[in-house]
C-alpha positions as CSV (number, residue, x, y, z in Angstrom):
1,X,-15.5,-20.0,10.6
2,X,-14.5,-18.2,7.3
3,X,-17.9,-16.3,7.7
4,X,-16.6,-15.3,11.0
5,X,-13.2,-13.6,10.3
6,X,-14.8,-11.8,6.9
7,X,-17.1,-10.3,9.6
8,X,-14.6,-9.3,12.0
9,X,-12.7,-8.0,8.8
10,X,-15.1,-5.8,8.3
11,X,-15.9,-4.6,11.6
12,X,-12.6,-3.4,12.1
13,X,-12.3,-1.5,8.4
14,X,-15.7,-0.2,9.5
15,X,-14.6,1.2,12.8
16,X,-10.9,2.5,10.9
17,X,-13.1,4.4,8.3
18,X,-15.4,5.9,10.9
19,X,-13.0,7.2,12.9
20,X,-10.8,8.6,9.7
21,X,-14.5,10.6,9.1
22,X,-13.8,11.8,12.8
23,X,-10.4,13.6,11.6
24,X,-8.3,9.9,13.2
25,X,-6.9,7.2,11.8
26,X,-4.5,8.7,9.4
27,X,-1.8,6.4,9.2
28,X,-1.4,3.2,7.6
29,X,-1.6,1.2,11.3
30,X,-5.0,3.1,11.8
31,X,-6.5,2.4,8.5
32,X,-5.3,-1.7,8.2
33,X,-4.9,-2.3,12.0
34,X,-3.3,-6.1,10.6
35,X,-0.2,-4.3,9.3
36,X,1.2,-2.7,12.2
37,X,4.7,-2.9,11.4
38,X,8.0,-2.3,8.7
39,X,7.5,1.3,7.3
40,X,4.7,1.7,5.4
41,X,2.5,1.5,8.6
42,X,3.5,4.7,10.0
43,X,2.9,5.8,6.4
44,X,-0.1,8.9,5.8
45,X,-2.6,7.7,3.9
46,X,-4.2,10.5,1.6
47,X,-6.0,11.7,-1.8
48,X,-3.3,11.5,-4.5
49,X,-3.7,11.8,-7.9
50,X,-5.0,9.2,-10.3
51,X,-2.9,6.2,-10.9
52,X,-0.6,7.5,-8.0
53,X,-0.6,5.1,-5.0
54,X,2.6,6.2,-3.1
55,X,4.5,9.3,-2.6
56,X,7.5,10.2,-0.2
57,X,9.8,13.6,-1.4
58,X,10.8,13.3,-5.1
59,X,9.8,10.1,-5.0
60,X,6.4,8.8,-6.8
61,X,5.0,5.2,-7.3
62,X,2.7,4.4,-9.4
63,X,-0.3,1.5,-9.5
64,X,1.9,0.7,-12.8
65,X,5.2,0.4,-11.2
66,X,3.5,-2.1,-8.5
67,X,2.2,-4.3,-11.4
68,X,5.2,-4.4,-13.3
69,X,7.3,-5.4,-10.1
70,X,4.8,-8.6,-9.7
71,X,5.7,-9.5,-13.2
72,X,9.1,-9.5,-12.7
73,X,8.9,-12.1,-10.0
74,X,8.9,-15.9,-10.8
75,X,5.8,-17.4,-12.2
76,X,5.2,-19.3,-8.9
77,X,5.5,-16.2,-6.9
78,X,3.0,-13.7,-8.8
79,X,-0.4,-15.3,-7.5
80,X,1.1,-14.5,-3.3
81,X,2.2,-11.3,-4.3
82,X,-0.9,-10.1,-6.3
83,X,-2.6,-10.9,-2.7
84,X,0.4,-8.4,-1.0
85,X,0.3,-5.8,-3.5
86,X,1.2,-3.5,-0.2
87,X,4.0,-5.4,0.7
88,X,5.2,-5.1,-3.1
89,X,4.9,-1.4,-2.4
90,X,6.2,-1.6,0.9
91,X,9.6,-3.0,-0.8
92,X,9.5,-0.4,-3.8
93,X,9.6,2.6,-1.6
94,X,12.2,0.9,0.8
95,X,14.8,0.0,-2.1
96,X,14.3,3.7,-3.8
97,X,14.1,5.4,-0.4
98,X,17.4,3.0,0.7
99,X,19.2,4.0,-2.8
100,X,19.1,7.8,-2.0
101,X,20.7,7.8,1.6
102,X,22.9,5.3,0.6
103,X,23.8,7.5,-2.3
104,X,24.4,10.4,0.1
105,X,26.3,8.6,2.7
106,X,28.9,7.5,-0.4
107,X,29.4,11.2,-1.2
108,X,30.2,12.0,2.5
109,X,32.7,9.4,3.3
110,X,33.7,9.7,-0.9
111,X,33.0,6.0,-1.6
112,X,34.2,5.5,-5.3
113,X,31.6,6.9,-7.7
114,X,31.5,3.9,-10.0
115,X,30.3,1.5,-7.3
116,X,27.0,0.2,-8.4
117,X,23.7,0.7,-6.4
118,X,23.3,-2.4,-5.1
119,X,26.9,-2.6,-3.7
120,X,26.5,1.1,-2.1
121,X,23.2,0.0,-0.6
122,X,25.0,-2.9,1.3
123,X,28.2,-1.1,2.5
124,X,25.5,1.7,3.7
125,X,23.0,-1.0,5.8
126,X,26.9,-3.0,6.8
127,X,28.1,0.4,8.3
128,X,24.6,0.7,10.3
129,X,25.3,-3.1,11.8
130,X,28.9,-2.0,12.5
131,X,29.0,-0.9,16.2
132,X,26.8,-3.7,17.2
133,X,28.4,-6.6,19.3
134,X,28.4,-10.3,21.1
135,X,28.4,-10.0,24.7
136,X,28.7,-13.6,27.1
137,X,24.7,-12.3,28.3
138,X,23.4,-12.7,24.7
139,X,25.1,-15.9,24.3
140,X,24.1,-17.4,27.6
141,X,20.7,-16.2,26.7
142,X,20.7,-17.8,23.2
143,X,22.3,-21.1,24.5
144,X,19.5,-21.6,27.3
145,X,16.8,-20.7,25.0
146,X,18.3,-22.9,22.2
147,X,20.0,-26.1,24.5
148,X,17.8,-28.9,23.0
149,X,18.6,-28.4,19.0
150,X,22.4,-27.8,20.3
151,X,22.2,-31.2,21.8
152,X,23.0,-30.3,25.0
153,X,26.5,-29.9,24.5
154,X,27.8,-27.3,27.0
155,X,28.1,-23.5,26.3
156,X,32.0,-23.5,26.2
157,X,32.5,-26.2,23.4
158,X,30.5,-24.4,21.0
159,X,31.1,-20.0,22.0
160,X,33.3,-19.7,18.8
161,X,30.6,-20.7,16.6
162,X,27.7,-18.8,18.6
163,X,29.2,-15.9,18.7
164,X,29.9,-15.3,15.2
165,X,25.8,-16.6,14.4
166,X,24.6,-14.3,17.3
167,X,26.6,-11.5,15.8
168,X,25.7,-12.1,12.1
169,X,22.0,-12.1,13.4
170,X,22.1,-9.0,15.9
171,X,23.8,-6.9,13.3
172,X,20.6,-8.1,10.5
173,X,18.2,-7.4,13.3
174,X,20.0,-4.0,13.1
175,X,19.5,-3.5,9.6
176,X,16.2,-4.4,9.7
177,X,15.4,-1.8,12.3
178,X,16.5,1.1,10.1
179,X,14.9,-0.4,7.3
180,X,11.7,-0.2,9.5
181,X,12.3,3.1,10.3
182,X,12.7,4.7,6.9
183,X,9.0,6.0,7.1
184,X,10.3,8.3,10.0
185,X,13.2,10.0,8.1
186,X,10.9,10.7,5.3
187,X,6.9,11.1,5.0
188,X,5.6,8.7,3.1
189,X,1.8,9.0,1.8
190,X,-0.1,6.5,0.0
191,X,-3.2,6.2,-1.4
192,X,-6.3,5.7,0.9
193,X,-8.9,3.9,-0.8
194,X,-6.2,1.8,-3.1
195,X,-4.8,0.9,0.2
196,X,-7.8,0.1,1.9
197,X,-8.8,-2.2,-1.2
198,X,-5.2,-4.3,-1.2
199,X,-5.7,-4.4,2.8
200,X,-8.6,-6.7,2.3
201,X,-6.7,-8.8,0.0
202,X,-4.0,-9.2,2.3
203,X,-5.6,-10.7,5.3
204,X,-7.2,-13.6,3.8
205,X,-4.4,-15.5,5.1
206,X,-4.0,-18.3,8.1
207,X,-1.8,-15.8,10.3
208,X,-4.4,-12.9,10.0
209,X,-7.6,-15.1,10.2
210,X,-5.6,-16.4,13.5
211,X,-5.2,-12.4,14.4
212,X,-8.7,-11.5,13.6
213,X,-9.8,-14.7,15.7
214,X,-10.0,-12.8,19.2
215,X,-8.1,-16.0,20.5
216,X,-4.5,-15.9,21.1
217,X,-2.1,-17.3,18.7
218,X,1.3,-18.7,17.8
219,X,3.0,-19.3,14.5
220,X,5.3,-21.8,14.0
221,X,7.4,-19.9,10.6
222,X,9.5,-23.4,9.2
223,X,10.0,-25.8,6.5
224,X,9.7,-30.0,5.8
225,X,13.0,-31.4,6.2
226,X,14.8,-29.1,8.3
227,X,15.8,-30.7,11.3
228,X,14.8,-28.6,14.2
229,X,11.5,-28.0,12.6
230,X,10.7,-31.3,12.3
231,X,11.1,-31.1,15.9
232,X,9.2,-28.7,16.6
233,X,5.9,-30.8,14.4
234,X,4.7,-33.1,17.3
235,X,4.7,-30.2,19.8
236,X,2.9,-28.1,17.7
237,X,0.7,-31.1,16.9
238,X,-0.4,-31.2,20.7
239,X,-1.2,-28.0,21.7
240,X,-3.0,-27.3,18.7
241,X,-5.3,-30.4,19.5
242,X,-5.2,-29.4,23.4
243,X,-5.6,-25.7,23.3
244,X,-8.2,-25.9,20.6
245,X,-11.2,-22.7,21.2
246,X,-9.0,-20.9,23.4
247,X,-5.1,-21.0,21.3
248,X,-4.5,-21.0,17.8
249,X,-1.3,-22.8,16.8
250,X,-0.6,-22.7,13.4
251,X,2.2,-23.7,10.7
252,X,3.9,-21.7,7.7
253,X,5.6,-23.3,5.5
254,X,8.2,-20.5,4.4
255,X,9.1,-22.2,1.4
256,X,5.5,-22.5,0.0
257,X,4.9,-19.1,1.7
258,X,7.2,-17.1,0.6
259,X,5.6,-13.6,0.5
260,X,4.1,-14.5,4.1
261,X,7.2,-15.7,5.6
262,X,8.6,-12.2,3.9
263,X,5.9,-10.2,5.3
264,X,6.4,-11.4,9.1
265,X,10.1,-10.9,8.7
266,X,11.1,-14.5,8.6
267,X,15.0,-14.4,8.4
268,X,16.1,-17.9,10.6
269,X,14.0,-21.0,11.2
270,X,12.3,-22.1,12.9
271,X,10.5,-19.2,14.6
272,X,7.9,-19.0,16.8
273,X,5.4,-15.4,16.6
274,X,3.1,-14.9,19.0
275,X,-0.1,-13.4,18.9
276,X,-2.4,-11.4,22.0
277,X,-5.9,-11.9,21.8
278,X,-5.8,-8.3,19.6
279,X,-3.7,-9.8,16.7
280,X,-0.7,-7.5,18.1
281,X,2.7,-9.2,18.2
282,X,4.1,-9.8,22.1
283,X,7.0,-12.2,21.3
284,X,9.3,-14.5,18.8
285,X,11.3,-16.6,19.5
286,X,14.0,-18.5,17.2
287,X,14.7,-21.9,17.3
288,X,13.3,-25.5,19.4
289,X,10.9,-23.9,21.6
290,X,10.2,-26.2,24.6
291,X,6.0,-27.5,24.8
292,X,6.7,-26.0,28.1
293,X,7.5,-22.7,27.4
294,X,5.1,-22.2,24.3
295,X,2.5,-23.6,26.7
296,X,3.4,-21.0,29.3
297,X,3.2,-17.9,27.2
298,X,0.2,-18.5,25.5
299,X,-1.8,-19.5,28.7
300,X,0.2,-15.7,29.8
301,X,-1.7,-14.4,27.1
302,X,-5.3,-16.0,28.5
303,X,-5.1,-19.2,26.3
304,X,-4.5,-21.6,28.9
């Protein structure tokens, strides 16, 4: 099986490079199909100078900068992120290219000068989220998606405290889209073959072994111990056993996987990520996801 997805890893660099030669495949997504979203994959990949493996405007990182950031983290830490040196990138450029509009949104509505950069950064992404509301639709929709770890209890008894979780997590989910999108407000560039190295690194994971498979596949994101994904543990248990050779249905355990869970953009467990037979995305969902409906949208997906 291992031999297997180191094949089809190669395959699919092999087909990226060739058709980069062709004059294609000159973003991120094109050269490491696997990373297909958050901004660096509509990043240009290009020849930069030695030592240089990112550049967007006045602002260069360098293969230095990457390595001193993976020192900074926590001991337990370093060995994930040393696999993920492009998602260590990924959150350089983000925080530097985040610090700079933030900065210029504070001079236009004359925020006081001695806030620090970390403050303006959050009053910047807050004023993003602002506009966004709760309507009854996404709360009916959350509560019939959600109605087994709520206990059952009915939609009226427990609004107050779904609207003010639906609303905390619709106005992240808004954040998260302009930090996404910073890669189309400025060109980013990175360095082609340094990227294509770390690429390789990077998907010799579960979730991208799963995505490289051809089959189609879900991940359950959680942790031991928290209730609802406990619950979810025998379900997942099944269909693995059931829909073995034509489903893959895997586990993360966010806590032990930290970088991954990062990487997929894990905010709220548990959360289910499903998988087409060509490793793209289709779905998540967050929360107890009935056998049923998991079941359903996998055999939707031809892995029935």
């Amino acid at each position: 099986m291992k031999a297997l997805w180191v094949l089809l890893a190669i395959l699919v660099l092999g087909s990226c490079a060739l058709a980069d030669q062709q004059g294609e495949g000159r973003l991120v997504s094109d050269v490491c199909p696997l990373l297909d979203s958050g901004p660096l994959s509509r990043a240009h990949v290009a020849d930069l100078p030695e030592g240089v493996v990112l550049r967007a405007g006045e602002i260069t990182i360098s293969q230095t900068d990457v390595e001193t950031e993976i020192t900074k983290a926590p001991s337990d830490l370093r060995q994930q992120l040393t696999r993920n040196r492009l998602l260590v990138l990924e959150q350089l450029v983000v925080k530097r290219l985040l610090a700079l509009e933030a900065e210029q949104w504070a001079k236009t509505t004359k925020r006081e000068a001695t806030e620090t950069e970390a403050a303006r950064v959050q009053a910047y992404l807050g004023s993003i989220a602002a506009g966004v509301t709760v309507t009854d639709a996404d709360l009916s929709r959350f509560y019939n998606e959600n109605k087994e770890m709520l206990g059952g209890v009915n939609l009226e008894q427990v609004k107050p405290q779904l609207s003010s979780y639906v609303l905390r997590q619709k106005r992240d989910e808004a954040k998260q889209r302009h930090i996404d999108s910073v890669g189309e407000r400025v060109r980013i560039e990175v360095a082609k073959t340094w990227t294509e190295v770390q690429y390789r690194q990077m998907i010799g994971n579960p979730v991208d072994r799963a995505r490289l498979s051809g089959l189609p596949s879900v991940i359950d994101f959680g942790a031991e111990g928290c209730v609802a994904c406990d619950m979810m543990a025998p379900v997942l248990a099944l269909l693995r056993d059931e829909l073995k050779g034509n489903a893959n249905v895997l586990f993360v355990d966010v806590c032990k996987e930290q970088v991954l869970g990062s990487r997929f953009g894990v905010r709220t467990i548990p959360l289910q990520v499903f998988f087409d037979r060509d490793g793209k995305e289709v779905f998540r969902h967050v929360g107890v996801f009935p056998e049923a409906q998991i079941r359903a949208k996998l055999s939707e997906l031809g892995g029935g």
